[in-house]
Backbone as ProteinMPNN parsed JSONL, in Angstrom:
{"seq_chain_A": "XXXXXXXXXXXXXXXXXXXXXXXXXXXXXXXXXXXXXXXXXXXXXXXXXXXXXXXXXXXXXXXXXXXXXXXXXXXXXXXXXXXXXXXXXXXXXXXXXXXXXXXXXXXXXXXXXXXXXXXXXXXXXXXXXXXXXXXXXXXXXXXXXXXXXXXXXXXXXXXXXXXXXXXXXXXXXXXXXXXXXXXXXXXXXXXXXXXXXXXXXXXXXXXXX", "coords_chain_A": {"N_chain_A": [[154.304, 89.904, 114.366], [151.001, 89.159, 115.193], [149.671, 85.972, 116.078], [146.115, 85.073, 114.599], [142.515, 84.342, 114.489], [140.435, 82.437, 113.739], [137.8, 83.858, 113.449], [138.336, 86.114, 113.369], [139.006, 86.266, 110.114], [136.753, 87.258, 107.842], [133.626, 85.128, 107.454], [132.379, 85.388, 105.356], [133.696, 85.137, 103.704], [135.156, 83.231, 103.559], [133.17, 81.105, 102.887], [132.814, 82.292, 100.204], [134.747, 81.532, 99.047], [134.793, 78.628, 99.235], [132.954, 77.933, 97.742], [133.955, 78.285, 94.845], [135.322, 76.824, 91.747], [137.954, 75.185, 91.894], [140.539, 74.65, 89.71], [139.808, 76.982, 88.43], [140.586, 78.708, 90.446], [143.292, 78.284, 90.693], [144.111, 78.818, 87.75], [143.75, 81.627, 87.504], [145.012, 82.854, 89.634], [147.486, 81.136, 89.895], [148.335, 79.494, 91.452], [148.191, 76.395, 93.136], [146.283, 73.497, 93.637], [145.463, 70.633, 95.868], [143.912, 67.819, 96.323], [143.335, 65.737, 97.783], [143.4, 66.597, 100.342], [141.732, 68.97, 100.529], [142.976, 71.667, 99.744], [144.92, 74.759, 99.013], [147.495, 75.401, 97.345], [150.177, 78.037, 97.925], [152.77, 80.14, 97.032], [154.272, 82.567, 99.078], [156.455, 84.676, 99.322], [159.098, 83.801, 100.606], [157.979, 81.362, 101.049], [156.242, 78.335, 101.537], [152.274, 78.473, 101.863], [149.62, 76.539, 102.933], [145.685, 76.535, 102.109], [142.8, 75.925, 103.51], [139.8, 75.887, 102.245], [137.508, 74.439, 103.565], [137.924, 73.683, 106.308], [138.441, 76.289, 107.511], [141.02, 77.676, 107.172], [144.834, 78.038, 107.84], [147.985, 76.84, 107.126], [151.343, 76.76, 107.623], [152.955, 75.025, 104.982], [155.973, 73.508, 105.599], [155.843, 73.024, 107.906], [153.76, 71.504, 108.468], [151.149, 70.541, 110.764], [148.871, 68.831, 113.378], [148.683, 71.047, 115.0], [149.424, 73.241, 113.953], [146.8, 74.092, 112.331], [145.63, 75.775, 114.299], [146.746, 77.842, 113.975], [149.087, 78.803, 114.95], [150.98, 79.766, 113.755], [150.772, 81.81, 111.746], [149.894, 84.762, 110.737], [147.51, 87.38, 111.109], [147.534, 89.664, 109.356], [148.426, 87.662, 107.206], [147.061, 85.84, 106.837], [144.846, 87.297, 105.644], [145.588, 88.321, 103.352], [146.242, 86.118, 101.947], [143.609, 84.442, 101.741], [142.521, 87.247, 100.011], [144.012, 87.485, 97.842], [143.494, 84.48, 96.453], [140.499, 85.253, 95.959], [140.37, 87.15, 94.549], [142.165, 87.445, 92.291], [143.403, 87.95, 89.119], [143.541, 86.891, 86.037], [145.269, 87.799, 84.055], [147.724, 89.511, 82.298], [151.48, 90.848, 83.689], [151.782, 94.284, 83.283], [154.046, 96.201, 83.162], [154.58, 98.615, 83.533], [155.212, 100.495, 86.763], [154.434, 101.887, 89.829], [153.723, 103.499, 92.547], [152.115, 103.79, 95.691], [150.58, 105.591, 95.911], [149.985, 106.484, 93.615], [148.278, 104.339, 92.565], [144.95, 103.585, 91.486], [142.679, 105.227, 93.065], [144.951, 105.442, 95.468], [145.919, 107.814, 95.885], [143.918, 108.968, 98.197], [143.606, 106.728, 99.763], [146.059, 105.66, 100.781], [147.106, 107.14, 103.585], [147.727, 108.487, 106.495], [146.998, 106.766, 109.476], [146.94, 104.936, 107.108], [149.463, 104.775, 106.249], [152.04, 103.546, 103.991], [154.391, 100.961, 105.923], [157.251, 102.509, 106.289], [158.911, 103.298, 108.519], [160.21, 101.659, 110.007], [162.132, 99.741, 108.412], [163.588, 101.63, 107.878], [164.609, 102.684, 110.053], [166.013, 100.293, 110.595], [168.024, 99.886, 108.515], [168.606, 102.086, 107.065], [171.293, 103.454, 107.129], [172.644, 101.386, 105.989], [172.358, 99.71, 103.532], [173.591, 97.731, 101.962], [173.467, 95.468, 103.836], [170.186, 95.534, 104.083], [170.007, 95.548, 101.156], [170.455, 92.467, 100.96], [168.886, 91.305, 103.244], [166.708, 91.805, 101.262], [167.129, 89.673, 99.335], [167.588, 87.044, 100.477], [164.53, 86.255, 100.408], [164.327, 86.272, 98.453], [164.504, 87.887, 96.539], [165.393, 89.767, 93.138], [167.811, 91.877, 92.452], [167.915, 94.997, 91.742], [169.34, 97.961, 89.789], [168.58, 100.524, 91.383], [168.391, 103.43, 93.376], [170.581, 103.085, 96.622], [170.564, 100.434, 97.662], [168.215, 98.073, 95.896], [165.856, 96.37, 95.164], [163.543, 93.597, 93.791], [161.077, 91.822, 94.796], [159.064, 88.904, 94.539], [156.235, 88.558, 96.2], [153.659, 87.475, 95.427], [152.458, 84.994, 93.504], [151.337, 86.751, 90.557], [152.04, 89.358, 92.069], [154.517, 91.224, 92.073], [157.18, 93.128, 93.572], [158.723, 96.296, 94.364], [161.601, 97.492, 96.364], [163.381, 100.659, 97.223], [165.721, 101.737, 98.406], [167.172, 105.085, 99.385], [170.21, 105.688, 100.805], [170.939, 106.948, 104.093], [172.592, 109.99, 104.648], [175.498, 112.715, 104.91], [173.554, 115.135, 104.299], [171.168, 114.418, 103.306], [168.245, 112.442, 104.635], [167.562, 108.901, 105.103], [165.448, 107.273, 102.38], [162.692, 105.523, 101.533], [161.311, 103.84, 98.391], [158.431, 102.576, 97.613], [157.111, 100.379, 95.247], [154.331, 99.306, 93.07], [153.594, 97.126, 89.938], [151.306, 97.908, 87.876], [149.597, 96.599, 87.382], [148.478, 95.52, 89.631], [145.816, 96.552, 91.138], [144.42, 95.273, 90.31], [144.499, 92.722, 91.398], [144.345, 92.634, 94.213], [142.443, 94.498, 96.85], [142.695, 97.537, 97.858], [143.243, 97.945, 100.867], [143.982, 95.695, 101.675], [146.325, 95.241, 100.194], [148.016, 97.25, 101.534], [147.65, 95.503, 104.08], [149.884, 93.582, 103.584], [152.126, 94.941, 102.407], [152.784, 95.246, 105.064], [153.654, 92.674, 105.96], [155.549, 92.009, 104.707], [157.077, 94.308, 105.322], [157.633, 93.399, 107.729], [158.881, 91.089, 107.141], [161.125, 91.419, 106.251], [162.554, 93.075, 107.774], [163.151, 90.699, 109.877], [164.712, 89.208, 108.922], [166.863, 90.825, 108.688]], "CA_chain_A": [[152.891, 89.885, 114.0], [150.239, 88.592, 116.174], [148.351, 85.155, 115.092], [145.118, 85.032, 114.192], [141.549, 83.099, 115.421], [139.441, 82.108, 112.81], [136.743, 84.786, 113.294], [138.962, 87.112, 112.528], [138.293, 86.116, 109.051], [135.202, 87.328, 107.418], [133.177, 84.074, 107.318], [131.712, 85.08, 103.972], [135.373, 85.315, 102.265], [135.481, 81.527, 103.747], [132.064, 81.023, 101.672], [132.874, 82.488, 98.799], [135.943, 80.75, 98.491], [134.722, 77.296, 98.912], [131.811, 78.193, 96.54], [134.476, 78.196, 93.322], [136.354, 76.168, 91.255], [139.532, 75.348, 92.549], [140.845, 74.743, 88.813], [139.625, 78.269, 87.975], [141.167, 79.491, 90.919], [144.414, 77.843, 90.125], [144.375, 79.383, 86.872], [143.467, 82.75, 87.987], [146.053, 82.935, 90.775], [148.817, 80.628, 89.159], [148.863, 78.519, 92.567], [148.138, 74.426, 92.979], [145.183, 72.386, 95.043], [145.925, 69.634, 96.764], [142.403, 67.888, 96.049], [142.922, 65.154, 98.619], [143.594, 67.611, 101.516], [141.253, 70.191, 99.798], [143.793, 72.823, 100.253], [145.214, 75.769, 98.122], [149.334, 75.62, 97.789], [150.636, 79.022, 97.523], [154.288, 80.922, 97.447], [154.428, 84.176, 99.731], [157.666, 85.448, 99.551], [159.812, 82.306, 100.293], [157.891, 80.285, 101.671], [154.385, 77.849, 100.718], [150.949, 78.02, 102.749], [147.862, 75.773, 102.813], [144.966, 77.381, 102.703], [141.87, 74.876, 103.64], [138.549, 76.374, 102.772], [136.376, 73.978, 104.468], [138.219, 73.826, 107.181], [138.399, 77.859, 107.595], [142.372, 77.023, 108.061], [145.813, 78.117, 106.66], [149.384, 76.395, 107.865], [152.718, 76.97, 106.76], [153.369, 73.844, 104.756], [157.148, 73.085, 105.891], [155.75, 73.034, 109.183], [152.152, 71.659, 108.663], [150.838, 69.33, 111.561], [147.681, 69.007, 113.198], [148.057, 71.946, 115.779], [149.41, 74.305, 113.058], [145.478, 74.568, 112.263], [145.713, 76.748, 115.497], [146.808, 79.237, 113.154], [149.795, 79.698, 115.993], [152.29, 80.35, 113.05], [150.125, 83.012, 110.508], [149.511, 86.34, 111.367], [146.486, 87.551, 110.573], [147.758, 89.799, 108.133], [148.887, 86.768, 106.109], [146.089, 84.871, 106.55], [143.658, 88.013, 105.129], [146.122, 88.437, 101.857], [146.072, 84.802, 101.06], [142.317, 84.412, 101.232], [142.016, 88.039, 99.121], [144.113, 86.737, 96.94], [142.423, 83.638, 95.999], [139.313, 85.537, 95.593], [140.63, 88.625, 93.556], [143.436, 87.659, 91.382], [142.838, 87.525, 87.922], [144.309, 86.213, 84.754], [145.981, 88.855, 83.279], [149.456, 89.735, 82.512], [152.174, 92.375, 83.93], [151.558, 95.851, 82.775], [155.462, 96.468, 82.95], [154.6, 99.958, 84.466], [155.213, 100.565, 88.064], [153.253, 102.948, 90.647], [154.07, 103.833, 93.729], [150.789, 103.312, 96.048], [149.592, 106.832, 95.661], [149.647, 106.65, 91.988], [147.451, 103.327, 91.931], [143.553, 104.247, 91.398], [142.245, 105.378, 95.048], [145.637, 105.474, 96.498], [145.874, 109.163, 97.099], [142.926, 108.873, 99.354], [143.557, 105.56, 101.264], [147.519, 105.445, 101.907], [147.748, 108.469, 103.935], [147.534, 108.566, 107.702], [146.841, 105.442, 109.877], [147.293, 103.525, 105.96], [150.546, 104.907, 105.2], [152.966, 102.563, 104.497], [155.404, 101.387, 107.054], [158.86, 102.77, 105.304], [159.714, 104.159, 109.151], [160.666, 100.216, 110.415], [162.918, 99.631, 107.356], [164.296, 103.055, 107.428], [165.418, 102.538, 111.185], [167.298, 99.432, 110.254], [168.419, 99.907, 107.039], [168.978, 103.58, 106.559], [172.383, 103.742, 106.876], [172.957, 99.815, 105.547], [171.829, 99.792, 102.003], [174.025, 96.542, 101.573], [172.282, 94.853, 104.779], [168.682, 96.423, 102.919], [169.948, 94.383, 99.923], [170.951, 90.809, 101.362], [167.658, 90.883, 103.371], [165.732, 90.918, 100.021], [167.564, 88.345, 98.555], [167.175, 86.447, 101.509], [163.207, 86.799, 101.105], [163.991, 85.544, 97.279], [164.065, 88.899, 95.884], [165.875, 90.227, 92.752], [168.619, 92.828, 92.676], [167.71, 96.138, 90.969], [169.916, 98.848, 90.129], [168.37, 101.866, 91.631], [169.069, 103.664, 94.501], [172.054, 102.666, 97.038], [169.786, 99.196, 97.938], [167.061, 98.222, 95.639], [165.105, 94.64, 94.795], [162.441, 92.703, 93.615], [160.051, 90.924, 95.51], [157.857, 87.861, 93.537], [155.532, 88.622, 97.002], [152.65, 86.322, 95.119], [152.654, 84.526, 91.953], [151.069, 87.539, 90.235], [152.135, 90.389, 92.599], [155.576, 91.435, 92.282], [156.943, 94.509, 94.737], [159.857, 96.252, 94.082], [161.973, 97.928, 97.271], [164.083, 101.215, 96.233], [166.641, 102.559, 99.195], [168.519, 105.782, 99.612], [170.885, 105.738, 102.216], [171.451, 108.481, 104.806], [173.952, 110.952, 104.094], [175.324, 113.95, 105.352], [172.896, 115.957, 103.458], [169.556, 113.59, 103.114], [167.798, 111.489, 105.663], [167.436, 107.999, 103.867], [164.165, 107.327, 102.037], [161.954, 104.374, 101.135], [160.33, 103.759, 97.648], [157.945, 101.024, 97.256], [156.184, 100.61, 93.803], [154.035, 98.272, 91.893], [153.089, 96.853, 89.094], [150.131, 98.944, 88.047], [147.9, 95.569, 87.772], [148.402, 94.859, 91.278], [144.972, 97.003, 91.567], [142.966, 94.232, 89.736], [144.595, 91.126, 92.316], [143.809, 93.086, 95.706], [142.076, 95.231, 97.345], [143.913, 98.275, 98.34], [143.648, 97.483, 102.203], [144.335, 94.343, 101.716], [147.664, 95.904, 99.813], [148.601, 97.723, 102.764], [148.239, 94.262, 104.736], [150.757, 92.462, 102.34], [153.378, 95.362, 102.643], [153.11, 94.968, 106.437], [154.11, 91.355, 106.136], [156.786, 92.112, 103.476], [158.259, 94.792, 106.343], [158.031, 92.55, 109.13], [159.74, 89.717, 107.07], [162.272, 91.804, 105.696], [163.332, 93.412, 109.438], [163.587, 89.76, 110.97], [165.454, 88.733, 108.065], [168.079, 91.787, 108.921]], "C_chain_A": [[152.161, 88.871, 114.864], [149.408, 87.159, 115.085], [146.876, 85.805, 115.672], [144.171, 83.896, 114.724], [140.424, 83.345, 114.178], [138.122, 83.14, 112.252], [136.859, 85.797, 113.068], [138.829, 87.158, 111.218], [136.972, 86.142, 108.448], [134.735, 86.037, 106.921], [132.111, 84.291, 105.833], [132.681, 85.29, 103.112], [135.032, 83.917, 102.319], [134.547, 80.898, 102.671], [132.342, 81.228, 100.411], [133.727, 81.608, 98.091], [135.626, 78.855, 98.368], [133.649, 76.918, 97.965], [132.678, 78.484, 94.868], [135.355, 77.027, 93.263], [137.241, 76.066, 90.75], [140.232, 75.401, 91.213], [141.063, 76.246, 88.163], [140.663, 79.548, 88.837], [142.771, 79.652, 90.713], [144.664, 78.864, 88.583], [144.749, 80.869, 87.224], [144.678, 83.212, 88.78], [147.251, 82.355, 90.847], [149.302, 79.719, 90.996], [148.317, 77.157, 92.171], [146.868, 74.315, 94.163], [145.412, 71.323, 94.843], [143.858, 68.888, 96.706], [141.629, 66.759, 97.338], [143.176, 66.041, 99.889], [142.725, 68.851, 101.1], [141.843, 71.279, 100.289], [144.574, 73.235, 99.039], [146.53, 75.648, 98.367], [149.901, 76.809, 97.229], [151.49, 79.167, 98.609], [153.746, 81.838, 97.954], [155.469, 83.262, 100.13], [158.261, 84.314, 99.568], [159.472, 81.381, 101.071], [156.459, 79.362, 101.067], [153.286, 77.988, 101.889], [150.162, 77.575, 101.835], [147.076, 76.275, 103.08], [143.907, 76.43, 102.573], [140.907, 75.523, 103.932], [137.727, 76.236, 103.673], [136.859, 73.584, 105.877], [138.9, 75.139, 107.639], [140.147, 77.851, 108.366], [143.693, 77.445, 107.429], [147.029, 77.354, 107.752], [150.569, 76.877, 106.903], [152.819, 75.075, 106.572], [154.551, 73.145, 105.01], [157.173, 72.652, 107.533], [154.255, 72.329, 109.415], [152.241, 70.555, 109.815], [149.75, 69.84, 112.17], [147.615, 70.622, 114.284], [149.07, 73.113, 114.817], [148.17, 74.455, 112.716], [144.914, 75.395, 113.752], [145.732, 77.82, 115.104], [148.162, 79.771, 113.968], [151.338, 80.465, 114.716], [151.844, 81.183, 111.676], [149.414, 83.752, 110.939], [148.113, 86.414, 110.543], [146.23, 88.121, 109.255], [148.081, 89.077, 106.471], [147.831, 86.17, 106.038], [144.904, 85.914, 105.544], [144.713, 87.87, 103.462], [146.166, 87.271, 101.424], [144.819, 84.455, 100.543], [141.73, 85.034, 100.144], [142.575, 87.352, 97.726], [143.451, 85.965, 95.792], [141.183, 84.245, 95.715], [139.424, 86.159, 94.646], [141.364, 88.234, 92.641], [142.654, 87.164, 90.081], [143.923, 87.364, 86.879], [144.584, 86.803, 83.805], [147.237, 89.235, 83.625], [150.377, 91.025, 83.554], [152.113, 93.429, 83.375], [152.714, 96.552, 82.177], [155.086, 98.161, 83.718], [154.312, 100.093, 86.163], [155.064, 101.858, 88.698], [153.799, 102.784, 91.948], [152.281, 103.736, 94.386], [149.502, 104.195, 95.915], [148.785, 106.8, 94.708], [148.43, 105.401, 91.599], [145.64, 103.949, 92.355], [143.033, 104.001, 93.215], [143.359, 105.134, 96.006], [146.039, 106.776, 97.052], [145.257, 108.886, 97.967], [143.306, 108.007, 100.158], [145.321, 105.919, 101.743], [147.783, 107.085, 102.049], [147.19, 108.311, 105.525], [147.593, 107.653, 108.068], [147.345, 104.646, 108.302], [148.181, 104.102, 105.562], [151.488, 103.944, 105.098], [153.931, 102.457, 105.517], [156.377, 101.16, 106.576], [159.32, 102.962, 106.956], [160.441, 102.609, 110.06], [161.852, 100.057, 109.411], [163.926, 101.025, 107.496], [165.462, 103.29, 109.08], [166.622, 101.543, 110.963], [168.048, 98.968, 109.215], [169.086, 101.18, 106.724], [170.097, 104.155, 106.637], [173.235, 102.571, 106.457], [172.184, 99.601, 104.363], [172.389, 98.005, 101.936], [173.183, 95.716, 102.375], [171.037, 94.391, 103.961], [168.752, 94.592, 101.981], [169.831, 92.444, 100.25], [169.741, 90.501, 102.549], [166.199, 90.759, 102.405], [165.945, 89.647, 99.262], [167.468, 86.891, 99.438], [165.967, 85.641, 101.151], [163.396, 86.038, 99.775], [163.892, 86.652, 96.216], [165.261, 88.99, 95.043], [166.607, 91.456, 92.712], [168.085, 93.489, 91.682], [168.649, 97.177, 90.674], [169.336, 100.097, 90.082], [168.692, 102.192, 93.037], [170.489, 103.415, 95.294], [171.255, 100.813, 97.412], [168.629, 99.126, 97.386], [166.815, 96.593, 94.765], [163.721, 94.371, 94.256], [162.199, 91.601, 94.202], [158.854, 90.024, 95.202], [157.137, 87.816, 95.171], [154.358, 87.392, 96.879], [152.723, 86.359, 93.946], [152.295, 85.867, 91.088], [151.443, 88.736, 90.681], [154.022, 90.83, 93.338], [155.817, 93.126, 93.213], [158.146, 95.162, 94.882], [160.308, 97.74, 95.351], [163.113, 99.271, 96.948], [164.542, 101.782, 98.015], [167.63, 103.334, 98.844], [169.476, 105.846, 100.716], [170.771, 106.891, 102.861], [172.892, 108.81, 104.879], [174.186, 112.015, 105.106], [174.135, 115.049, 105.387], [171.647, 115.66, 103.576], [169.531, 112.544, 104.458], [167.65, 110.005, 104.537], [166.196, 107.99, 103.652], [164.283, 105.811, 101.454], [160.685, 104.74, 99.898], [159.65, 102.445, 97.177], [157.061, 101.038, 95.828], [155.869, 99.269, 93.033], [154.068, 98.181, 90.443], [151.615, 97.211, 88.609], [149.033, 97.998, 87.626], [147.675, 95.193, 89.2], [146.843, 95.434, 91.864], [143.318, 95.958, 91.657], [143.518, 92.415, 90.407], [143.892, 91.595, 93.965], [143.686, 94.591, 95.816], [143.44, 96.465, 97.97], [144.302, 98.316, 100.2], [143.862, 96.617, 102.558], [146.024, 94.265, 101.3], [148.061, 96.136, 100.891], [149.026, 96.528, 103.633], [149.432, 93.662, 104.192], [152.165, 93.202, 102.664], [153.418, 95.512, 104.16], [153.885, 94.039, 106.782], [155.258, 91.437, 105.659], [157.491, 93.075, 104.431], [158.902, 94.247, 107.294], [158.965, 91.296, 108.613], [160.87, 90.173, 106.968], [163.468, 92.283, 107.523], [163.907, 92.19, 110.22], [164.72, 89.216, 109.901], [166.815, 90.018, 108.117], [168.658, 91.785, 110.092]], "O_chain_A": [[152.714, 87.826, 115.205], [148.864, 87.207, 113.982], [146.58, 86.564, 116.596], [144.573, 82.849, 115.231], [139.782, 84.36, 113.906], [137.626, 83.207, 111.127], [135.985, 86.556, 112.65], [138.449, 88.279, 110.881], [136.179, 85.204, 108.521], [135.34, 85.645, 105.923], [131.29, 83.474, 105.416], [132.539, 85.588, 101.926], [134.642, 83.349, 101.298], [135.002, 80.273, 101.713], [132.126, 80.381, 99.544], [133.593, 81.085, 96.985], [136.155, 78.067, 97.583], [133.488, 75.792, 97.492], [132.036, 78.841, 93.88], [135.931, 76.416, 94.164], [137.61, 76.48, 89.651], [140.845, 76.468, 91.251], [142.07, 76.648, 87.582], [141.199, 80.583, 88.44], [143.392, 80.708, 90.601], [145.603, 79.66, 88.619], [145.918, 81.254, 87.224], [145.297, 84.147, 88.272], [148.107, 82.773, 91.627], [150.431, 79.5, 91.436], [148.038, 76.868, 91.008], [146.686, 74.928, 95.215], [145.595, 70.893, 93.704], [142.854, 69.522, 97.03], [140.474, 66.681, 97.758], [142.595, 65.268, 100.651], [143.236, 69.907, 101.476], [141.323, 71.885, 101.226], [144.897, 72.433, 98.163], [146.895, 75.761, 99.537], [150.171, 76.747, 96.03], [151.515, 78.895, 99.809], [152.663, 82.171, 97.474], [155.618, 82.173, 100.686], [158.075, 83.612, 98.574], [160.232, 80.653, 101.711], [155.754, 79.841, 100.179], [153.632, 77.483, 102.957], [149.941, 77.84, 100.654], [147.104, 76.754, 104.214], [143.904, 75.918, 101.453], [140.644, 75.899, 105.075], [137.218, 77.077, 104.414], [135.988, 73.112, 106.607], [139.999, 75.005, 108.177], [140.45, 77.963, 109.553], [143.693, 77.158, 106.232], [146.911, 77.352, 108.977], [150.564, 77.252, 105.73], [152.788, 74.187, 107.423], [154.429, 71.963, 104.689], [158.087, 72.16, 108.193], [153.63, 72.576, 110.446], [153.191, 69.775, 109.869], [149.381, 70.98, 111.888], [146.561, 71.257, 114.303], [149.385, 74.032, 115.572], [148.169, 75.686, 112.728], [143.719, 75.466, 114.039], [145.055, 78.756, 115.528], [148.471, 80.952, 113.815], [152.234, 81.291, 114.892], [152.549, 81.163, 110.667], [148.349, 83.506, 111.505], [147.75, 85.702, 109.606], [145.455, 87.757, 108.371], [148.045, 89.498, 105.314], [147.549, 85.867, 104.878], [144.155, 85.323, 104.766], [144.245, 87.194, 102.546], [146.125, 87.264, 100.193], [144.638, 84.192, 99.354], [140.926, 84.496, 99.382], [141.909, 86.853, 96.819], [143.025, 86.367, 94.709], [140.586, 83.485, 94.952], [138.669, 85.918, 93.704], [141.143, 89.019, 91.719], [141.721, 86.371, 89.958], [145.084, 87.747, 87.03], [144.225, 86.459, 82.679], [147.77, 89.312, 84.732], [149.783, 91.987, 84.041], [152.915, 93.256, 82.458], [152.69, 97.248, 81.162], [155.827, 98.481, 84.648], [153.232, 99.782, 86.665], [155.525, 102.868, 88.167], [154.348, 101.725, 92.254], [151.338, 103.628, 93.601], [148.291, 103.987, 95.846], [147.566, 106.95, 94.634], [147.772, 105.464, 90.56], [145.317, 104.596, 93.351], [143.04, 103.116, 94.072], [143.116, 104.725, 97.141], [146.396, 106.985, 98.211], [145.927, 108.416, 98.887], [143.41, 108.332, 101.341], [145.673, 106.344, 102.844], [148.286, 107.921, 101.298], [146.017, 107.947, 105.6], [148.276, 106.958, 107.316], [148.164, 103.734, 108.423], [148.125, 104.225, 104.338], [151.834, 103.416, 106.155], [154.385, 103.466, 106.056], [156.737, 100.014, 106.304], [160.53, 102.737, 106.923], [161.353, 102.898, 110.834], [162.847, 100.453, 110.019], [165.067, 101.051, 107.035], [166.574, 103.806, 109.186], [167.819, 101.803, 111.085], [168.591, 97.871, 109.081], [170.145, 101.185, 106.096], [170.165, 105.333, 106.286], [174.458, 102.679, 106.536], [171.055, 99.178, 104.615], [171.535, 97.121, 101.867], [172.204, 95.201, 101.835], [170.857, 93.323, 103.375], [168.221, 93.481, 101.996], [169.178, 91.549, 99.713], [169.65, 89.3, 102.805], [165.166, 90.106, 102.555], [165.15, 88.861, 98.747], [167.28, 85.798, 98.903], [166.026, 84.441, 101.42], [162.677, 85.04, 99.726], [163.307, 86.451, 95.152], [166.289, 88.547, 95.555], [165.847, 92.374, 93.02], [167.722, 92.854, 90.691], [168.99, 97.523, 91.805], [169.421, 100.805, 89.079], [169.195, 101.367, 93.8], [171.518, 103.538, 94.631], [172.141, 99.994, 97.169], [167.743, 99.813, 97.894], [167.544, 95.988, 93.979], [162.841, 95.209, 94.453], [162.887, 90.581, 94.19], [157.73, 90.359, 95.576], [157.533, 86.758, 95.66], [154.102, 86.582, 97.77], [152.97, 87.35, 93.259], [153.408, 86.276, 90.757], [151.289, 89.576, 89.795], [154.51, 90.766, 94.467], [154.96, 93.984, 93.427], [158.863, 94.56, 95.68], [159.643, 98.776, 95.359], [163.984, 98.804, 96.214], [163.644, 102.187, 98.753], [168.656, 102.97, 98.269], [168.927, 106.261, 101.736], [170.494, 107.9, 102.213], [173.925, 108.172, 105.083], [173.378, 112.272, 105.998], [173.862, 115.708, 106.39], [170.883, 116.551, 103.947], [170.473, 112.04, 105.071], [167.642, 110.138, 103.313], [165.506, 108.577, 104.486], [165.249, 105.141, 101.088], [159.667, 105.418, 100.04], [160.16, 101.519, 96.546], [156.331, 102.005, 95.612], [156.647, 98.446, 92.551], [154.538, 99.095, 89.767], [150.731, 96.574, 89.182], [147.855, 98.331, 87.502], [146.704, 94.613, 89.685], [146.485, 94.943, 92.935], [142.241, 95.84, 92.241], [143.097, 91.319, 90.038], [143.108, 90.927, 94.638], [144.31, 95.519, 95.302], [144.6, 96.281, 98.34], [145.388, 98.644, 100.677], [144.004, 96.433, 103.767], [146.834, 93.513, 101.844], [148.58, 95.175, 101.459], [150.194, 96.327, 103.967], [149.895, 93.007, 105.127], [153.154, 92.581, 103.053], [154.455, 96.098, 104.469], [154.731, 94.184, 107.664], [156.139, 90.845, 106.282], [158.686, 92.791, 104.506], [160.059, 94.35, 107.701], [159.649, 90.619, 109.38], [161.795, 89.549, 107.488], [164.532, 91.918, 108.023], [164.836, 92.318, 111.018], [165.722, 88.751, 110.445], [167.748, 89.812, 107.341], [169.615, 92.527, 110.309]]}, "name": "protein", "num_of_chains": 1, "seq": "XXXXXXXXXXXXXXXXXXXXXXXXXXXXXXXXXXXXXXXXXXXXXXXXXXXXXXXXXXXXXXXXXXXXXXXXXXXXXXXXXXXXXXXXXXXXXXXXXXXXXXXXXXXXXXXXXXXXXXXXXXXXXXXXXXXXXXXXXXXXXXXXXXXXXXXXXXXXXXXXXXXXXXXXXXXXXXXXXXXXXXXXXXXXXXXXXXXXXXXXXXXXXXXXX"}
């Protein structure tokens, strides 16, 4: 994944976001601020970023220093789902019912063409390695599932769990990829903002294999 340059970020997310309070957002989003660094501390996947409104800025915190505000180590994609995040997530529980992306309201329409998910990355290096599959979710921090021949849970963001379902390839079948939420995941992000998130969640999972 390519980094990111500041203007890449819609400069009225940056606004909005430094226009609330951080307490609220904390609640809302189940992450931490940092009040002397005015910066947001949130998990993706296994790792923490800083996200620094007023300084239109995110770092990986295990790595922060001053030319990590370069942005040279957060893709853009990560940097747009952390911001939505913080703006969108709301303070409501798990649903316990899980959706595939179609099934979530307006996902027939958007994930289909250019927004379909990318299962065909995963499916190259996985699709006949189910075990592999598995021990790069767990890797990532993810829970074991029993479905399929390889299948996990992914705590992606405090609120937005993501659960990975592999068949292997067979004689018979090509392998397949099922990804499916939590059917609140509609009311934390945007659905192209979704799509961003499982981009990040492919690309981590592939380097992690």
């Amino acid at each position: 994944m390519l980094p990111w340059k500041e203007e890449e970020i819609d400069p009225v997310y940056w606004e909005e976001l430094r226009g609330l309070n951080p307490q609220e957002v904390c609640r809302r989003a189940v992450v931490t601020y940092d009040e002397k660094e005015e910066a947001y501390r949130i998990p993706f996947l296994n790792r923490t970023y800083r996200v620094f409104p007023f300084r239109k800025s995110i770092a990986l915190e295990e790595t922060e220093t001053e030319s990590s505000f370069r942005h040279d180590e957060v893709s853009f994609a990560e940097a747009l789902v952390l911001v939505l995040y913080l703006l969108r997530a709301k303070e409501i529980p798990l649903t316990g019912r899980q959706q595939t992306e179609r099934e979530l309201p307006g996902g027939g329409t958007f994930f289909q063409g250019p927004h379909e998910l990318p299962r065909k990355p995963i499916l190259k290096h996985f699709g006949r390695e189910p075990g592999r599959f598995l021990e790069a979710g767990l890797s990532l921090g993810g829970k074991p599932l029993s479905f399929g021949d390889g299948a996990f849970r992914l705590q992606t963001l405090p609120r937005v769990p993501v659960d990975h379902i592999l068949w292997a390839e067979d004689e018979e079948f090509p392998a397949r990829l099922t990804v499916t939420f939590d059917s609140s995941v509609a009311e934390h992000l945007p659905l192209d903002v979704l799509w961003a998130l499982v981009h990040v969640v492919t690309y981590r999972l592939v380097e992690a294999g």
